[in-house]
C-alpha positions as CSV (number, residue, x, y, z in Angstrom):
1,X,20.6,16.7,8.3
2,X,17.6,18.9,7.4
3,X,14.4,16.9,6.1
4,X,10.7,17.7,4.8
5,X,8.1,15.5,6.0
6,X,4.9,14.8,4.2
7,X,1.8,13.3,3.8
8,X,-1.7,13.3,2.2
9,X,-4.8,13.5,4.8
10,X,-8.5,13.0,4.1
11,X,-11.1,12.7,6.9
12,X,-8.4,11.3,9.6
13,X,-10.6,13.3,12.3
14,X,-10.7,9.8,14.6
15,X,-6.2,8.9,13.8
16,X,-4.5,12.4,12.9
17,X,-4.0,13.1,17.1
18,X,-2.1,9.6,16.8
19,X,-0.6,10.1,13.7
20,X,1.1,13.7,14.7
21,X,2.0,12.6,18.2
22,X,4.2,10.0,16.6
23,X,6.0,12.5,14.7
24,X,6.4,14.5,17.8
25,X,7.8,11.8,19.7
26,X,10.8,11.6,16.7
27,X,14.1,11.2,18.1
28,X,14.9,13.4,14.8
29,X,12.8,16.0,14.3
30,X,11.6,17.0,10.6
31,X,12.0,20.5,10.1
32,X,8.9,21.3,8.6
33,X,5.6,18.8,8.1
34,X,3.5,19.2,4.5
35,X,0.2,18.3,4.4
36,X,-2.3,18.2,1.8
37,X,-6.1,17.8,3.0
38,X,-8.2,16.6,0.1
39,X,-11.4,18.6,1.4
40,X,-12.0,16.8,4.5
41,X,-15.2,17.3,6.0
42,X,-15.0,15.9,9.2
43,X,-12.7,18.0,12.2
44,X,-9.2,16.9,10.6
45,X,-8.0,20.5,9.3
46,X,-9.4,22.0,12.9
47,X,-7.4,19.4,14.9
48,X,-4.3,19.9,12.9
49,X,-4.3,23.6,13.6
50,X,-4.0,23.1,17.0
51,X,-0.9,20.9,16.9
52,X,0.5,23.8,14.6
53,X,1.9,25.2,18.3
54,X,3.6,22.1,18.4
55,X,5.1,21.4,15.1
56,X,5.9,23.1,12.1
57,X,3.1,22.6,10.0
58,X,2.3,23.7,6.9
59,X,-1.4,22.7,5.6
60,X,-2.5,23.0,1.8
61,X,-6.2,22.8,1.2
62,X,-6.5,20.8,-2.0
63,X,-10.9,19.5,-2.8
64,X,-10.8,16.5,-4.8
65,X,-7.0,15.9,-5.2
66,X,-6.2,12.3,-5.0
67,X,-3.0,10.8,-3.2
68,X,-0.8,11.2,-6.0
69,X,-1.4,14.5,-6.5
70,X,-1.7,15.5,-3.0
71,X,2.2,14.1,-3.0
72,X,3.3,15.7,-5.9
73,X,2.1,18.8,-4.4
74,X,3.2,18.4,-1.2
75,X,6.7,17.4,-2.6
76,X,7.0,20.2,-4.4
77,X,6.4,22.9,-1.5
78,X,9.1,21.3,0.8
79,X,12.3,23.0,0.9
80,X,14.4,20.7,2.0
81,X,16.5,18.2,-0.6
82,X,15.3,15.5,1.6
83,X,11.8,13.9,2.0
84,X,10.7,11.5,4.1
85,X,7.1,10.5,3.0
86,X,4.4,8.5,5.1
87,X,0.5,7.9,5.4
88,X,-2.0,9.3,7.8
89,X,-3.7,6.7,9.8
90,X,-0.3,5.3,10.8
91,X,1.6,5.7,13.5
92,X,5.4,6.2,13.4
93,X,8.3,4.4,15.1
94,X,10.4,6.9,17.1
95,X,13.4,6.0,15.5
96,X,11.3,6.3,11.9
97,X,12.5,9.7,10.7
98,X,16.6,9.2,12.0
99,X,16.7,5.6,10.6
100,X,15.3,6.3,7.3
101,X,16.8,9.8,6.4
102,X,20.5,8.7,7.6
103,X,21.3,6.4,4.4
104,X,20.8,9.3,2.7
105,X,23.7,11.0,3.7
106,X,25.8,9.0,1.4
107,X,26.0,10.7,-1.9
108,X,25.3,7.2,-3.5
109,X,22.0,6.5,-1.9
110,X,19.1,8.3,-3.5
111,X,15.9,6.3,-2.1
112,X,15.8,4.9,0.9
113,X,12.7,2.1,1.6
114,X,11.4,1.7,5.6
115,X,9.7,-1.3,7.4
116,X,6.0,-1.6,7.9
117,X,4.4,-3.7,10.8
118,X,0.6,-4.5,11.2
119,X,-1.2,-3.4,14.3
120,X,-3.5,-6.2,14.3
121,X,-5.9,-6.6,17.6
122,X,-8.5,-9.4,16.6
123,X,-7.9,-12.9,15.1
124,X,-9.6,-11.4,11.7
125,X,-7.1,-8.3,11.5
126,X,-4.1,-10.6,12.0
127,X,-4.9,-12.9,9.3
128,X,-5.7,-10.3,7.1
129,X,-2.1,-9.1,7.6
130,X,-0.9,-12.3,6.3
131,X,-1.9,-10.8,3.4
132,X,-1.6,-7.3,3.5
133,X,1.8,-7.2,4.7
134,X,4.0,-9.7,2.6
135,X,7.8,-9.6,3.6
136,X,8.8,-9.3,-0.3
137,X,11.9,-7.0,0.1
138,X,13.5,-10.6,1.8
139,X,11.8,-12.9,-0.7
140,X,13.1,-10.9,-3.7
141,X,14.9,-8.1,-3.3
142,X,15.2,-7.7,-7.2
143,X,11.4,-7.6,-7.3
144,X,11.1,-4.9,-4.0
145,X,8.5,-2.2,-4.5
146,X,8.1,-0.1,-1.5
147,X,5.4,1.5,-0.1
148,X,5.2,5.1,0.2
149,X,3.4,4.6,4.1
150,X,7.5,4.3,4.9
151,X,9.7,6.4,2.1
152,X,12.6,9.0,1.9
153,X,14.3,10.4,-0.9
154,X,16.1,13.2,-2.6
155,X,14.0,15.5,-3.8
156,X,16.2,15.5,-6.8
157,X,14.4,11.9,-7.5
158,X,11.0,12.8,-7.6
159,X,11.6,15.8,-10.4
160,X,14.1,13.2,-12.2
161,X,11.1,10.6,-12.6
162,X,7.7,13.4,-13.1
163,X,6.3,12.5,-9.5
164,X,3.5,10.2,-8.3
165,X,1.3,9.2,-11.6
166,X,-1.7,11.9,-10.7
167,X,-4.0,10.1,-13.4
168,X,-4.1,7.1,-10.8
169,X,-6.2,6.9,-7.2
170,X,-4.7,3.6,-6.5
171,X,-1.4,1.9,-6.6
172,X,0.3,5.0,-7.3
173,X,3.2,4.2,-5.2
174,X,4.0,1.2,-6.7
175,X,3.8,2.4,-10.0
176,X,6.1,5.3,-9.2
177,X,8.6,3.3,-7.9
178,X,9.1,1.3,-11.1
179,X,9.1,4.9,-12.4
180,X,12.6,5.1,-9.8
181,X,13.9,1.9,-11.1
182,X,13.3,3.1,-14.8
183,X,15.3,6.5,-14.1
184,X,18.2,4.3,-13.2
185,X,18.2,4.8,-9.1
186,X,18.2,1.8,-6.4
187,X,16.6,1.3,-3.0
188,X,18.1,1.1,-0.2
189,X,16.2,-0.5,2.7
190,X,16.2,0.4,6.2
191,X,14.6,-2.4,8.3
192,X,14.9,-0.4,11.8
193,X,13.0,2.2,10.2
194,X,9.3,1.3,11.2
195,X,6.1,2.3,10.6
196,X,2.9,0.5,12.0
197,X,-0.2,0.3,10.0
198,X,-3.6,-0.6,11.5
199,X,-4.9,-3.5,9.8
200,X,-9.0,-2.9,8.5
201,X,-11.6,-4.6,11.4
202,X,-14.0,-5.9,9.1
203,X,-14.5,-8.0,6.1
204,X,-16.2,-5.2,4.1
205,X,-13.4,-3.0,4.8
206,X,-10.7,-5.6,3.8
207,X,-12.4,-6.2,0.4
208,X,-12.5,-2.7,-0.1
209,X,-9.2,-2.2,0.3
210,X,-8.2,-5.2,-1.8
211,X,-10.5,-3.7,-4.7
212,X,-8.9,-0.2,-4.9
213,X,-5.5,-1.7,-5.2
214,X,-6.9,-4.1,-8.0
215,X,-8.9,-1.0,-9.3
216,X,-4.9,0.8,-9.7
217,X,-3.4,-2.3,-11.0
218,X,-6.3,-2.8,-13.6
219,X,-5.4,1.0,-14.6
220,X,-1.5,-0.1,-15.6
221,X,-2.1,-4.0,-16.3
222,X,0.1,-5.7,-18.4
223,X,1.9,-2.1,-18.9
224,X,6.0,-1.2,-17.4
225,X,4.8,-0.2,-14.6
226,X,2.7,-3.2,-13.8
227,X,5.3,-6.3,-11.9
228,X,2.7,-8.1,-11.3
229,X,0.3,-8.6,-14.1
230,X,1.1,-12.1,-14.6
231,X,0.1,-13.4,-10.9
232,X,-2.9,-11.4,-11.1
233,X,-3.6,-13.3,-14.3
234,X,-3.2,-16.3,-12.2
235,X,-5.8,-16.0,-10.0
236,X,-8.5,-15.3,-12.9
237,X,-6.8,-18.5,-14.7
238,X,-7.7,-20.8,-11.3
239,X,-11.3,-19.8,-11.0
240,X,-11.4,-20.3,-14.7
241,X,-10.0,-23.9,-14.7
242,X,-12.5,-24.3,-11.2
243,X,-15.5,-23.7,-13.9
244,X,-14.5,-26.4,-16.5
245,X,-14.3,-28.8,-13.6
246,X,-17.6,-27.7,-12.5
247,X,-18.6,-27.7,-16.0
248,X,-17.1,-31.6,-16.4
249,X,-18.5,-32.7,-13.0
250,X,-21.8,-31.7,-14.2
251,X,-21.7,-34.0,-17.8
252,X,-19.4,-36.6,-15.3
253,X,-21.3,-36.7,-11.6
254,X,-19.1,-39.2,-11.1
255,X,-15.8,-37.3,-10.7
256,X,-17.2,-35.1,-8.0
257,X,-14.3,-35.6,-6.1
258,X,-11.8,-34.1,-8.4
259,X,-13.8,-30.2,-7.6
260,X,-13.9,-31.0,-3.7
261,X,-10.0,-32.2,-3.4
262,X,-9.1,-28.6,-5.7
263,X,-11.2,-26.6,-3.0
264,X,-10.0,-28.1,-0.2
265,X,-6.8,-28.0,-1.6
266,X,-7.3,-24.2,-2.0
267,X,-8.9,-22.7,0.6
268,X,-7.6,-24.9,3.7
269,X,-4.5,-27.1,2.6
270,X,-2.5,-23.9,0.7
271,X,-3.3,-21.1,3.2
272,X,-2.4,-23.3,6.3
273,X,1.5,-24.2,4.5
274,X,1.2,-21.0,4.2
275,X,1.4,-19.0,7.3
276,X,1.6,-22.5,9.4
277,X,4.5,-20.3,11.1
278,X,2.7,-17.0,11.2
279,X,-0.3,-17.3,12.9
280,X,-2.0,-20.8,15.2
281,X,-3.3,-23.2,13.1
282,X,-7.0,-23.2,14.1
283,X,-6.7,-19.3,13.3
284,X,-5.8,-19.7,10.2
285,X,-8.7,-22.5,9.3
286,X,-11.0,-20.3,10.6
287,X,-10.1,-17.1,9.1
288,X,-7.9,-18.2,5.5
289,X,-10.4,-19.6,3.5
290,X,-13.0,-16.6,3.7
291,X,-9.7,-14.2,3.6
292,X,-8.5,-16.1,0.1
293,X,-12.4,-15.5,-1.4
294,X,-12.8,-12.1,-0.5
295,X,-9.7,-11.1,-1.9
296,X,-10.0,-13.2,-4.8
297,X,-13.1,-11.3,-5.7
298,X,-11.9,-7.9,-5.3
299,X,-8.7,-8.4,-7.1
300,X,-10.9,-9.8,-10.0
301,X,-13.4,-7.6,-9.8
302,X,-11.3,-4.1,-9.2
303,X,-8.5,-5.5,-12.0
304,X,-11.9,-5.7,-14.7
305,X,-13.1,-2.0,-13.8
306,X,-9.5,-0.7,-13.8
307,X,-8.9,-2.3,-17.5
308,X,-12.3,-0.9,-18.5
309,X,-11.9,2.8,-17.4
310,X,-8.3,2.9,-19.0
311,X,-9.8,1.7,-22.4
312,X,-12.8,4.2,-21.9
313,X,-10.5,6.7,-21.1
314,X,-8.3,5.9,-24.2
315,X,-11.4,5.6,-26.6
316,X,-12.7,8.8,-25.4
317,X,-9.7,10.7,-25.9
């Protein structure tokens, strides 16, 4: 079965080597490979040349484009009517491609959802992926949103649904899948097919990354293609009711307690029933509490820009 691979690449000068050996070593081989460059100005376009002896490669310089749009154009050069879609910076499972292209044989089967595993090295990284890399598809499968690090589909999808929303930087994938769910097609996931994802090494990293995924889901809060406005709401409406305790310790000194049981309640009791099977316990008192804050923080403060740039963009036009 023929299928397009694609992906969206900017600056990957130290991980595209990786990332295209991975898709060499494919037990099923993609019969051509899309990529869209955003401008890069590091030695990414100059490595990938060189692996063009190797694999059939087809670069498209776009400057500026984000990652939906980089998508949307990439999906739109592949010729095949099936399109298995993944991330630079990651590194495929041998099996990927084969595992997550074969459900789509069946005439039924339209989108097909891969696995994603965290490469995590230090103590930090791993309980970051706590985190990062929630097993929702077996919490709630009604509720699954894949990523698009580990996607196929039928081409046929993506022009049914408009394509990746190009107005958004962040949480575009999420946002088109409710677009799939919306056109009336299903996913169908494929656990065997894996992709593994490099956790971020430090803490600035991790709250960057937490504050461009709040940035996205500021940009389509509360809106059809937002599932999870409410427990984003959730998190504001804790720090909130953390203040009015404050505020009432302060006029009742007395009651101190009550703010130092809710904190340690928080940041050590919650996280450590949390992943208590994850991860070793002394990890996870170490690392958790700063983990919860720093993410805290960025959801906050990346959800508030988000909702302000989509009212300024909806004032100004």
């Amino acid at each position: 079965m023929k299928a397009s691979f694609i992906a969206t690449i900017f600056n990957e000068e130290t991980s595209i080597d990786s990332f295209l050996a991975s898709i060499e070593k494919q037990a099923v081989s993609p019969e051509e490979i899309v990529l869209v460059d955003a401008g890069s100005k590091d030695r990414t376009v100059k490595k990938i040349k060189r692996w063009q002896k190797k694999l059939p490669i087809k670069v498209i310089i776009r400057p500026g484009a984000n990652r939906s749009q980089g998508r949307n154009i990439a999906l739109k050069r592949a010729k095949n009517k099936i399109v298995a879609i993944s991330d630079a910076g990651c590194l495929l499972d041998p099996n990927w491609l084969k595992e997550i292209t074969a459900p789509l044989k069946k005439k039924n089967i339209f989108v097909v959802a891969g696995n994603y595993q965290p490469v995590a090295e230090t103590s930090f990284q791993k309980c970051l992926s706590l985190y990062t890399c929630a097993d929702i598809y077996r919490k709630n499968k009604s509720q699954f949103l894949p990523s698009s690090r580990s996607l196929a589909l039928k081409k046929v999808v993506w022009e049914k649904t408009g394509g990746y929303p190009e107005e958004l930087d962040y949480c575009e994938d999420l946002v088109f899948d409710q677009k799939i769910k919306q056109s009336g097609f299903c996913f169908f996931f494929s656990p065997q097919a894996t992709v593994y994802w490099p956790q971020r090494k430090t803490a600035k990293e991790a709250f960057k990354q937490f504050y461009n995924y709040a940035l996205g889901d500021g940009q389509v809060f509360f809106s059809p293609y937002q599932s999870h406005s409410v427990k984003i709401s959730f998190i504001f409406l804790r720090y909130l009711i953390g203040a009015l305790v404050l505020f009432l310790v302060i006029k009742q000194p007395g009651l101190w307690l009550i703010p130092v049981f809710l904190l340690l309640t928080y940041l050590f009791f919650w996280p450590i029933i949390k992943f208590r099977k994850k991860l070793l316990f002394k990890k996870v008192l170490f690392f958790a509490p700063s983990i919860q804050i720093l993410s805290d923080l960025a959801i906050m403060t990346g959800v508030l820009r988000g909702v302000f740039e989509k009212n300024k963009k909806r004032y100004n036009n």
